[in-house]
Rosetta silent file (secondary structure, phi, psi, omega in degrees, C-alpha in Angstrom):
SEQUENCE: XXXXXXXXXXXXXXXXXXXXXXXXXXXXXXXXXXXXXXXXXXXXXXXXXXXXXXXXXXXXXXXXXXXXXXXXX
SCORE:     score description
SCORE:     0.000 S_00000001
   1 L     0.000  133.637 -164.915   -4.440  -21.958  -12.321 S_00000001
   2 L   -92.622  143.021 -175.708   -5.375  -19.403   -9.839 S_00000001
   3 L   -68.706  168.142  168.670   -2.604  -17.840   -7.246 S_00000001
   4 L   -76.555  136.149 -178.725   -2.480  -18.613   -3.605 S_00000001
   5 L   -85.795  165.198 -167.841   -4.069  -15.371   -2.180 S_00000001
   6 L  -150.191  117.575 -161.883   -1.949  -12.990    0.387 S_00000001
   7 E  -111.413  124.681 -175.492   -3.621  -11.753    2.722 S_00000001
   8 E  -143.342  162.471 -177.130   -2.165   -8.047    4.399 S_00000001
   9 E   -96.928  157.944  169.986   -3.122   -5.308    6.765 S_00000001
  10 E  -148.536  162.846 -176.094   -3.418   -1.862    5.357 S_00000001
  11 E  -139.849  123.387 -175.483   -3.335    1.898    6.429 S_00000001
  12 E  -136.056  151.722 -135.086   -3.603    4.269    4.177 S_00000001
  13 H   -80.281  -39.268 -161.455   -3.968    8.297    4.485 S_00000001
  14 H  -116.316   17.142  158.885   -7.231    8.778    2.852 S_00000001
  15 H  -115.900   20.394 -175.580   -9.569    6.159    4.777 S_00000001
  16 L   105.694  -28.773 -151.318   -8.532    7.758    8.153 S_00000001
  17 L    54.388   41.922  164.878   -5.618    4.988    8.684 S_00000001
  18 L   -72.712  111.016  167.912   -8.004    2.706    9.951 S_00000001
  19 L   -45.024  139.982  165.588   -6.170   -0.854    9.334 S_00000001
  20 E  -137.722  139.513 -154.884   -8.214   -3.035    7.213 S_00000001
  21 E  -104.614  138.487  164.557   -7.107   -6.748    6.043 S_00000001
  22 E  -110.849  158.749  157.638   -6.718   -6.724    2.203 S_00000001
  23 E  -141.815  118.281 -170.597   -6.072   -9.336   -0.567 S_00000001
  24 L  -166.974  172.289 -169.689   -3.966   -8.559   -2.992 S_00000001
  25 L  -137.226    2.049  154.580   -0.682   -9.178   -4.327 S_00000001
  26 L  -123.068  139.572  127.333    0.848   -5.964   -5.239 S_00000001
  27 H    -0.955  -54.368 -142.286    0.924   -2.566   -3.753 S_00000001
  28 H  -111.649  -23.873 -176.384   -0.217   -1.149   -6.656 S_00000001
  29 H  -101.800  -16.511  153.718   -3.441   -4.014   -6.913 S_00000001
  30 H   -63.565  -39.013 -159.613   -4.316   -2.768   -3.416 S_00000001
  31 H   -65.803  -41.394  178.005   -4.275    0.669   -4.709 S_00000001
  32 H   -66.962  -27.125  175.520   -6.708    0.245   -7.532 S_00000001
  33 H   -55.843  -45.336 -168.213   -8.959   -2.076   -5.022 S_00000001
  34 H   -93.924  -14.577  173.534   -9.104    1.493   -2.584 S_00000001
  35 L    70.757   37.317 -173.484   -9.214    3.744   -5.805 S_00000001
  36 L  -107.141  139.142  171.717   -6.125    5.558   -4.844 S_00000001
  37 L   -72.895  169.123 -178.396   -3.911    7.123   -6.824 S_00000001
  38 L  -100.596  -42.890 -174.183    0.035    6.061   -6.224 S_00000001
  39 L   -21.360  103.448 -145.313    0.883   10.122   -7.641 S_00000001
  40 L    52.720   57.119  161.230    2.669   11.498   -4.494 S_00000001
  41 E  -135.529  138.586 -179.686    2.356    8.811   -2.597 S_00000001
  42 E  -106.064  143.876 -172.934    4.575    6.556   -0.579 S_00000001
  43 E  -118.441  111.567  169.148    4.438    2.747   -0.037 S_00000001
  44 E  -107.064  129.090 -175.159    5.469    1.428    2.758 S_00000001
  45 E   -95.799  135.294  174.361    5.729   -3.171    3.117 S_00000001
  46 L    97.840 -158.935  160.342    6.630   -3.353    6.799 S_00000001
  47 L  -137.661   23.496  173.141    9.219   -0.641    7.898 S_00000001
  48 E  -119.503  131.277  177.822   10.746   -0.540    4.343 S_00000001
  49 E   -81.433  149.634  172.237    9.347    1.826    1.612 S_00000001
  50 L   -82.233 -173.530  132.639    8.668   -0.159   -1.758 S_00000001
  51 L   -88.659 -168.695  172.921    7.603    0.331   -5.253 S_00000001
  52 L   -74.314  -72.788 -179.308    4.153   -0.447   -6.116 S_00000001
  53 L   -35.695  -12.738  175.646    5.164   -3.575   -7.882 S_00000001
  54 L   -44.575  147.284  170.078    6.761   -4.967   -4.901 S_00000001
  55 L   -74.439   82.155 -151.728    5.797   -8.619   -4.310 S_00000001
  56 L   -84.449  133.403  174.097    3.333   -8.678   -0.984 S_00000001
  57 L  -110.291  164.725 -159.442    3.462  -11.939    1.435 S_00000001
  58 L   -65.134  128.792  179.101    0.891  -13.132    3.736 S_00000001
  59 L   102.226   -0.984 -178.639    0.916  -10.975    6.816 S_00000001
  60 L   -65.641  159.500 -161.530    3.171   -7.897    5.573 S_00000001
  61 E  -115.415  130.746 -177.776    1.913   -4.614    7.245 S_00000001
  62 E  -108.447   99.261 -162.099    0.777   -2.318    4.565 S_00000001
  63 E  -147.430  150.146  178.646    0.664    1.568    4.302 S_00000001
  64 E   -99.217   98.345  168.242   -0.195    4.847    1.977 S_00000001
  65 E  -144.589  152.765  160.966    0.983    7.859    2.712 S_00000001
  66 E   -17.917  119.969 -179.681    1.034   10.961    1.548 S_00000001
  67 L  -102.498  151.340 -149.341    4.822   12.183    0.582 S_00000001
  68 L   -99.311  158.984 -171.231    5.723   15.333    2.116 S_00000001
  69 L  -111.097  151.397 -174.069    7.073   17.886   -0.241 S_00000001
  70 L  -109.586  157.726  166.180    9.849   20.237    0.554 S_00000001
  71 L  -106.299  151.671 -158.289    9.413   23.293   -0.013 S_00000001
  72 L   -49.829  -18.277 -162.038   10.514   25.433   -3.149 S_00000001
  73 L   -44.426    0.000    0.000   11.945   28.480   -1.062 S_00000001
């Protein structure tokens, strides 16, 4: 039996952050749709960051970003 589909906006670092409507049902199953790595990267559902594995519902605001690194000094 096939899932109910979930349909979210996403912004992610390396298309520009031009929002685009996705379907997908993880974080981590948008990222392989966009061919992004998660490695240094942050996921934010929302205004809360996630894992990748988080469970996405229809209409959740979706974003990729870079995670800033401190530096070693």
């Amino acid at each position: 039996m096939a899932e109910p589909t979930t349909t979210v906006t996403v912004i992610s670092y390396h298309n520009g952050g031009m929002p685009r409507e996705m379907q997908g049902s993880t974080p981590a199953e948008l990222a392989t749709q966009l061919d992004l790595s998660l490695n240094g990267v942050q996921i934010h559902v929302d205004s809360s960051e996630v894992p990748a594995s988080h469970t996405l519902a229809n209409g959740n605001f979706v974003s990729f970003q870079k995670s800033k690194v401190a530096s070693g000094k």
